[in-house]
N, C-alpha and C positions, 0 to 999 in steps of 0.2 A: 254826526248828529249833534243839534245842540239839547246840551243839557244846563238851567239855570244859570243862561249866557255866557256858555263858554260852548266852542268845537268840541267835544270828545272825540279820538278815534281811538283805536281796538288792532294791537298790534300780535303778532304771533300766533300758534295755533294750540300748541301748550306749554304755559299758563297763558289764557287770551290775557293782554294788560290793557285797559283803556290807561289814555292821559290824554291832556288839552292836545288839542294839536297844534298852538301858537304858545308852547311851555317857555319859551325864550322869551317871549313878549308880553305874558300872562302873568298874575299873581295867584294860587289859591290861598286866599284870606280866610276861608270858612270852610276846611276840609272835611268837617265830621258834618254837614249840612249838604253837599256836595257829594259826598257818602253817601247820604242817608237816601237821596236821588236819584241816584244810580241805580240803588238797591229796587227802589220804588218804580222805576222807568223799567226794569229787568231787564236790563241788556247783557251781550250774551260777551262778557268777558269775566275773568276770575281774579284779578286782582286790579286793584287804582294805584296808580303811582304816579304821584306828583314830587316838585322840590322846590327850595326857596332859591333866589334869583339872586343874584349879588343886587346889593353889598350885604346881605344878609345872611351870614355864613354860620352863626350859632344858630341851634335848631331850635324850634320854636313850638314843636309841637311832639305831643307823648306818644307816636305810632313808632312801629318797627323801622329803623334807617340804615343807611351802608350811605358813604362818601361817593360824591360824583365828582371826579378831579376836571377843573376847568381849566385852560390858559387866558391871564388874564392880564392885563397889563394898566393898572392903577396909571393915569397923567394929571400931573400937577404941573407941569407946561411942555411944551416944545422942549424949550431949551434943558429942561431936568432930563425927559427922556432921553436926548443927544450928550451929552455931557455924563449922566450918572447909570442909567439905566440899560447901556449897551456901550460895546471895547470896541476899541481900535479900527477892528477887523471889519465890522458890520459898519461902521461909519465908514472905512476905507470903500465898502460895497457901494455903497447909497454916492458918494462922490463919484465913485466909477460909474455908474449909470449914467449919469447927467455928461461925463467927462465923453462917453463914449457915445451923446447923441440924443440917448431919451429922456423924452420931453412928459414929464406927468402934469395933467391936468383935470377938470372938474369937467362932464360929459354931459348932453344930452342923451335923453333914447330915441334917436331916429335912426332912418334905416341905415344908413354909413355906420352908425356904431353895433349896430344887427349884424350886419355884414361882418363887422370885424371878429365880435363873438362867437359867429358861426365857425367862418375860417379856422378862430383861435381850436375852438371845440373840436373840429373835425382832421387836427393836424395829427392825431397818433390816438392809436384805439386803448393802449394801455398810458397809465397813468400812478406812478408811487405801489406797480406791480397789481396795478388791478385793474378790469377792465373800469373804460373812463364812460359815465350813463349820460353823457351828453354826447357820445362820438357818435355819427352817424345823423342825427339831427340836421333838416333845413332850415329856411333861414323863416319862412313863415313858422315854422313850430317855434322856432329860438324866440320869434318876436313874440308871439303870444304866449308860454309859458314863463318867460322871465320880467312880462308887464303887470304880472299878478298885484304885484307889492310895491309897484314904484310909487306908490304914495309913502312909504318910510323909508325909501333908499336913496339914497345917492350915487351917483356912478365917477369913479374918476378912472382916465384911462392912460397908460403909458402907448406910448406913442415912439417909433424910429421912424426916420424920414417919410414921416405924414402914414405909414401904418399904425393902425391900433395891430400892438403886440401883447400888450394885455391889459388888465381889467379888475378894479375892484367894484362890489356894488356893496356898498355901506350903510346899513339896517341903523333905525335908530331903534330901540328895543327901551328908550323910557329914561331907564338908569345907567343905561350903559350903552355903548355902539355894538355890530356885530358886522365884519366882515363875510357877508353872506355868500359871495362867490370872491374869490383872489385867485388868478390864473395868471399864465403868461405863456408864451412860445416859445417851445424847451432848445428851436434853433437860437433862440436870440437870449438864452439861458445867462449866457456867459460875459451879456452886460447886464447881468443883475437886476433887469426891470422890478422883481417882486420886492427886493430891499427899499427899492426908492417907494415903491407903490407903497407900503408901509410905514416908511417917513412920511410921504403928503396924509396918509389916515391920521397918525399921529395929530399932523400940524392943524386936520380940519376939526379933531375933536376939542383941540386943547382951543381953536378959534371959538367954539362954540359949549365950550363949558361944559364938555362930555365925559366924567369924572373915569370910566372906565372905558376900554377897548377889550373885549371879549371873544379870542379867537377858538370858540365851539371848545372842545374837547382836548385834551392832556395827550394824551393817546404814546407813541411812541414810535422809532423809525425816524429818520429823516426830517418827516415834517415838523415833529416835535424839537428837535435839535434847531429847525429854522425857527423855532417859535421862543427857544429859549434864545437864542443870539439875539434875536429884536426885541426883549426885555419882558419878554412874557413871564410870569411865573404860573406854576402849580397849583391853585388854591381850592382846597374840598369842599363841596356844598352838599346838604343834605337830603339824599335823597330816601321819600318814603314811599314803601310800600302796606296796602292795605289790602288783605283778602277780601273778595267778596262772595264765595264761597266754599266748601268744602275742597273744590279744586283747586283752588288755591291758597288756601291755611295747607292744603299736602303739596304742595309744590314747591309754596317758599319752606317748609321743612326740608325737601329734600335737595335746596338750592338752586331750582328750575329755573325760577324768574329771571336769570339772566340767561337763560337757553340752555346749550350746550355745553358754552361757555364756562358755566358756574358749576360745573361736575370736572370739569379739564384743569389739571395742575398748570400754572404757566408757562414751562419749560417746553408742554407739551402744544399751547398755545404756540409759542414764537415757532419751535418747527415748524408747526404747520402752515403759519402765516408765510415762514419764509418756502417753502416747496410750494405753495400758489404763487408766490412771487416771481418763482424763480421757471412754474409751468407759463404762468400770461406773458413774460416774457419771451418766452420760445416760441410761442405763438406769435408774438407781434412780428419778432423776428423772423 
């Protein structure tokens, strides 16, 4: 729904939360006006929760907030990232790609790189121990679901002997870039495509004066460990929450608003992450 030109959507079932639904690409500058909207529109959710965007990391505003940890990785050139911002190991990676054949370069979206995407998509139903929401997909739904946004993306693709093996599509988000899909072909894992695909990001932000590279979420596992090797860091931003009802002033008391989530100790979390991981696995298998 639009509300005072922004998307709203409405996630959960208790506490319902509306927020933008372009929050990466969006600013709220006038949240108690945008409030007061909501309230006025009476849409059927119980809390608003929006957050500031980098580079804007002190909070700006007097509502109730909790830290949203981002990976984020500040460039001040190419050569600072390669030289200070990542060891040995990870530059040993990014030579090894290129040593062993793949080719990274800047893509069109036609149907050969459709094709390739599909392929890549539909190579293994699990992915990082969860099921993968693009396996199963053809190549007309791939083409029309991921043409939504190619007015702010970029595609560049890794490439062995003339296959696309994988894929970044590269969001510009304003203040910062967003690696909006990064994948690759867990057969062809072992020359490194996603390290190099992450060097040429690098190279095309810093061509183009992109003061940040923004990869989503902090999160933990594996991919976080990739994210820290390629010079990502940690950095909190503030996220607010606003009741807009009685259901949710008693929700965020009782620490709802992050689901289930926000009642579960963490220990009790990573269990459980890892026994799905370790169930979709058995399955794939």
């Amino acid at each position: 729904m639009q509300i005072a030109g922004h998307e709203i959507v409405i996630d959960g079932k208790f506490p319902k939360i509306a927020r933008l639904a372009d929050e990466w690409y969006e600013d709220v500058i006038d949240p108690e006006s945008l409030r007061k909207r909501l309230l006025e529109e009476k849409i059927n959710a119980d809390i608003f929760s929006f957050w500031q965007r980098m580079p804007d990391i002190e909070p700006l505003f007097d509502y109730y907030r909790e830290w949203e940890y981002i990976a984020a990785l500040p460039i001040k050139s190419y050569d600072h990232w390669w030289k200070t911002k990542i060891k040995s190991r990870t530059r040993g990676l990014v030579r090894k790609a290129l040593k062993r054949g793949i080719v990274i370069r800047e893509c069109e979206y036609d149907d050969e790189f459709v094709k390739g995407m599909t392929d890549i998509f539909n190579e293994t139903p699990i992915r990082q121990g969860k099921p993968f929401w693009h396996f199963g997909k053809d190549f007309d739904t791939v083409k029309r679901e991921f043409s939504r946004y190619l007015f702010r993306e970029s595609l560049i693709g890794a490439f062995y002997e003339g296959e696309l093996i994988g894929f970044v599509m590269l969001a510009d988000a304003g203040k910062f870039a967003l690696p909006g899909q990064i994948i690759s072909k867990i057969q062809h894992r072992n020359k490194a495509p996603n390290n190099a695909l992450i060097a040429k990001v690098v190279e095309i932000c810093d061509q183009r004066k992109i003061p940040y590279l923004i990869y989503f979420y902090w999160g933990d596992g594996n991919l976080s460990e990739f994210k820290r090797r390629c010079g990502f860091e940690k950095i909190g931003l503030p996220r607010y929450y606003i009741p807009l009802n009685l259901n949710g002033r008693m929700a965020m008391k009782m620490k709802l608003h992050h689901g289930i989530k926000g009642v579960l100790p963490d220990n009790m979390i990573s269990v459980l992450k890892n026994i799905r991981k370790s169930w979709n696995n058995r399955k794939s298998s």
